[in-house]
TORROLUM-167877 format. One record per residue (C-alpha): x, y, z. Coordinates in steps of 0.02 Angstrom, whole numbers, padded with zeros to 5 digits, always signed. Example, Ala and Ser with C-alpha at 12.3 -4.5 7.8 and 13.67 -1.06 7.14 Angstrom:
+00615-00225+00390/+00684-00053+00357/
This chain:
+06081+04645+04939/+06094+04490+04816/+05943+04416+04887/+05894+04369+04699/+06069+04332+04632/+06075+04225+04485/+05899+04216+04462/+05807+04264+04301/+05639+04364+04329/+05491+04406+04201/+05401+04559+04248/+05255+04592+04144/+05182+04788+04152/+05362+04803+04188/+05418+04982+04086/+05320+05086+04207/+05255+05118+04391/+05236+04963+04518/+05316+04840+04370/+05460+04951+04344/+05473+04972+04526/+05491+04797+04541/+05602+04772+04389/+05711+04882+04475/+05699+04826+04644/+05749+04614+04564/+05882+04688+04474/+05983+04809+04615/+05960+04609+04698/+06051+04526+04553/+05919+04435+04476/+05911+04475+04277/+05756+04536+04195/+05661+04540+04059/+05497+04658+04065/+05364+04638+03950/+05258+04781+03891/+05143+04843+03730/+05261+05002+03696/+05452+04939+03623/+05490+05131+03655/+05456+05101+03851/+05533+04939+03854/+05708+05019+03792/+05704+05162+03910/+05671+05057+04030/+05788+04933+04017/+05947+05063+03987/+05911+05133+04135/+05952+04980+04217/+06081+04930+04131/+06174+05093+04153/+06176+05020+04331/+06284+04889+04298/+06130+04766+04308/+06072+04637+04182/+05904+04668+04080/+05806+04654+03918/+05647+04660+03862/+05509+04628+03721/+05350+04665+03656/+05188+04577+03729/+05023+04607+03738/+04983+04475+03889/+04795+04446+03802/+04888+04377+03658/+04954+04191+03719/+05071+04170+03586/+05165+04314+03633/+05191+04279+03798/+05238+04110+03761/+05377+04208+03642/+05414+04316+03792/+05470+04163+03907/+05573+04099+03765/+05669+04280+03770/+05699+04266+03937/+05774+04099+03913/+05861+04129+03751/+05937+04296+03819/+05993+04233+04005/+05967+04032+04001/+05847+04000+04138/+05678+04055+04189/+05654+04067+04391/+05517+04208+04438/+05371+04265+04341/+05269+04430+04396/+05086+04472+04332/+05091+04633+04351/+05015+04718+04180/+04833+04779+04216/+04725+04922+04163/+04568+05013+04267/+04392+05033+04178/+04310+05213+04205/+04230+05234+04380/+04057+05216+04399/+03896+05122+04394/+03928+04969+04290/+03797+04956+04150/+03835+05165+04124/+04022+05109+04051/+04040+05026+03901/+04043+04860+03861/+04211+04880+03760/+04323+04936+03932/+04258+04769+04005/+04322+04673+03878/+04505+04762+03885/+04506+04745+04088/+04447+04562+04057/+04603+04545+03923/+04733+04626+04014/+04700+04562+04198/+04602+04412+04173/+04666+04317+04018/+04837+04409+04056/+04853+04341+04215/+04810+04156+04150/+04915+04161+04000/+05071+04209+04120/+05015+04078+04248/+05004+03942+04106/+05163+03979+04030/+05255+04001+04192/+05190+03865+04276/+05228+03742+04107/+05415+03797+04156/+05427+03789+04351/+05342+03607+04365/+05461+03534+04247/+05596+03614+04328/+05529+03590+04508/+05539+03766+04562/+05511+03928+04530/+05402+04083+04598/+05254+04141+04521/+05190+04303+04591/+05001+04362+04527/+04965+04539+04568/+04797+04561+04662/+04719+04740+04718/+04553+04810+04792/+04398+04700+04787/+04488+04540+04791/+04371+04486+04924/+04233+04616+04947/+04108+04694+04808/+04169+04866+04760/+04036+04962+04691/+04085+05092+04544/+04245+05000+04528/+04172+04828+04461/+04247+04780+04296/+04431+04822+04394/+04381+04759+04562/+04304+04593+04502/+04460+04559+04404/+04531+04558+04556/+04424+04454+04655/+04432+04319+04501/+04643+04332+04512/+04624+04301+04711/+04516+04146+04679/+04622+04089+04525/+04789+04118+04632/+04736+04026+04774/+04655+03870+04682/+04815+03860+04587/+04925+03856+04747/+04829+03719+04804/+04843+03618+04644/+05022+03593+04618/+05068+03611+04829/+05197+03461+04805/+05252+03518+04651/+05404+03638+04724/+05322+03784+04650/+05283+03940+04763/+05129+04027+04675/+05090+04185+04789/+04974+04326+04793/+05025+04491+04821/+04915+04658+04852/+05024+04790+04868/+04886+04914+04918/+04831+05088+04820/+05005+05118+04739/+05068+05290+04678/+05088+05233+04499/+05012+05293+04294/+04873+05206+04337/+04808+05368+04449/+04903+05483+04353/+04776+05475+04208/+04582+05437+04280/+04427+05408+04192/+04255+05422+04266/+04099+05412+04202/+04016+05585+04151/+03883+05613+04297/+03957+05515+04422/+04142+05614+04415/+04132+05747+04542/+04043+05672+04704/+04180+05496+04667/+04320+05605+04614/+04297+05680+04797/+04290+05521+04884/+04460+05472+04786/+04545+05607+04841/+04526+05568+05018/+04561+05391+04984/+04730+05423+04906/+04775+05536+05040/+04741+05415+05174/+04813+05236+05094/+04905+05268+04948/+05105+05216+04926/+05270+05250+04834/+05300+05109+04716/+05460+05081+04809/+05379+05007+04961/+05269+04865+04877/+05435+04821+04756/+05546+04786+04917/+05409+04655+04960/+05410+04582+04801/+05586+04557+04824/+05559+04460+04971/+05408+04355+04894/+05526+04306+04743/+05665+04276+04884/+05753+04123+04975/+05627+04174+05106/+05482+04081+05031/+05566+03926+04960/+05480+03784+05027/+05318+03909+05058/+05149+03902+04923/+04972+03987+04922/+05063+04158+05015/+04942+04316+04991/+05037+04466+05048/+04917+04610+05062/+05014+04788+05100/+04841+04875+05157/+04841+04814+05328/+04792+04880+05491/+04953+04953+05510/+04939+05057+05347/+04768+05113+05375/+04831+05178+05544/+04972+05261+05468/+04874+05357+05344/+04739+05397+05469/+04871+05491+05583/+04927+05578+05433/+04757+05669+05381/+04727+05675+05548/+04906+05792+05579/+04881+05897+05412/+04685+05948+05471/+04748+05975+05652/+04900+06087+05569/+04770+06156+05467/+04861+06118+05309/+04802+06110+05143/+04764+05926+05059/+04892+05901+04921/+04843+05897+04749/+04798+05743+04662/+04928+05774+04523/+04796+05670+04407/+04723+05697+04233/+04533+05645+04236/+04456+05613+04067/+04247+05593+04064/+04179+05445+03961/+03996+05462+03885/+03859+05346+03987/+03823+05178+03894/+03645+05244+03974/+03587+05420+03952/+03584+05491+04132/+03408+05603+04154/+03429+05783+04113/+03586+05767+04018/+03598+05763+03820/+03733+05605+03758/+03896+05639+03709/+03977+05497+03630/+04182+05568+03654/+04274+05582+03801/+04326+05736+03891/+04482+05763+03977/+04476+05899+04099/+04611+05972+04191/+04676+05907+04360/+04637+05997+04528/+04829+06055+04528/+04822+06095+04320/+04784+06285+04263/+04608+06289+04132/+04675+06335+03965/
């Protein structure tokens, strides 16, 4: 316990699943924080809850596409609690799954807002901070396809891949600086993100299907990844730069491979996704289907049809 004490942690995404998590997880360590997020609503329930704790916290509007505001947010943190010591990019959004010229253009350009410019604008800001000061731990959140080409999942998936590249270059850069920069992957995480789907109509049932197994197999409580945040903003990485912490390991794999493996052997019945999917209309008109421009939200494998 007190691993963070003292310190003063931004946590952007931070009113709901993983960045919540790890709002949670900094404060029961001691550090303060201040989460930014789009909703004010979800920012105040957020941060009662963890000051009914007995922990320190606040919070303010950003939209992390928007530079100006998180410039503002980095002055809240300071203004509120003096000091600015860890920064988390954690706010990112999904596109709709499948083939990449059948989604349209405008979920590209939100992914590329939220994850891409996001994560840059946080970097910038962060980093204008830490080198002045001489320390401080920036921690950019990576996920699937940070390395390998992800088909169906490529506006999310090459996000990723540019926030590995960006991470790592940026590590290098300022090595003698006393800044750690770090990546973190903190695997297929139970979170909003695959509580509410959307898939592309056409392509939803045969990937939908494939999902399911992979969730089964690899995905995590938010609790988990947030305990390794902890350590990544810790004592334990002072001195340490260019760190990419990836959760789906071997190990992981294994783990969730013995699991389906048990519940077929046991003959028990896979669990239900517990996620809404909502169909979005082809950019492209798929053969033998007539175009419907609004999206559909159907009912979840676990959800009764009204």
């Amino acid at each position: 316990m007190n691993a963070l004490d003292g310190k003063v942690a931004v946590i952007t995404g931070g009113s709901r699943g993983l960045g919540l998590a790890i709002a949670r997880a900094y404060a029961q360590e001691g550090a303060a924080v201040v989460i930014g997020s789009r909703s004010t609503a979800m920012i105040e329930q957020a941060t009662a809850a963890i000051r009914t704790q007995g922990q320190q916290a606040g919070g303010l509007s950003c939209d992390v596409a928007n530079f100006e505001q998180v410039q503002a947010l980095a002055q809240y943190a300071i203004q509120q609690f003096g000091q600015l010591d860890i920064w988390v990019n954690n706010a990112g959004i999904g596109a709709p799954i499948g083939p990449t010229i059948h989604i349209p253009p405008r979920y590209l350009k939100e992914v590329i807002g939220t994850n891409i410019t996001g994560t840059y604008n946080g970097s910038w800001t962060a980093m204008q901070h830490f080198i002045k000061q001489g320390k401080g731990k920036l921690i950019n959140i990576s996920g699937r396809g940070e390395k390998t080409p992800t088909p169906m999942f490529n506006p999310y998936c090459a996000s990723k891949s540019w926030i590995y590249n960006f991470t790592m270059a940026l590590a290098k850069e300022y090595k003698q600086s006393g800044v750690g920069v770090h990546l973190f992957q903190p695997g297929l995480v139970q979170s909003d993100m695959m509580g509410h789907m959307y898939f592309i109509e056409g392509y939803d049932e045969e990937l939908l299907k494939v999902f399911r197994v992979i969730a089964r197999l690899f995905s995590l409580p938010p609790a988990l990844p947030a305990s390794k945040a902890v350590w990544l903003a810790s004592a334990a990485t002072d001195g340490k730069t260019g760190l990419h912490i990836n959760l789906l390991g071997p190990s992981t794999m294994l783990k969730g491979v013995g699991r389906e493996l048990w519940r077929i052997i046991t003959r028990q019945p896979p669990p239900p996704l517990n996620s809404k999917i909502t169909l979005i209309a082809p950019a492209i008109q798929i053969p033998g289907k007539s175009p419907d421009s609004s999206p559909q939200t159907i009912p979840s494998e676990d959800e009764s049809t009204p």
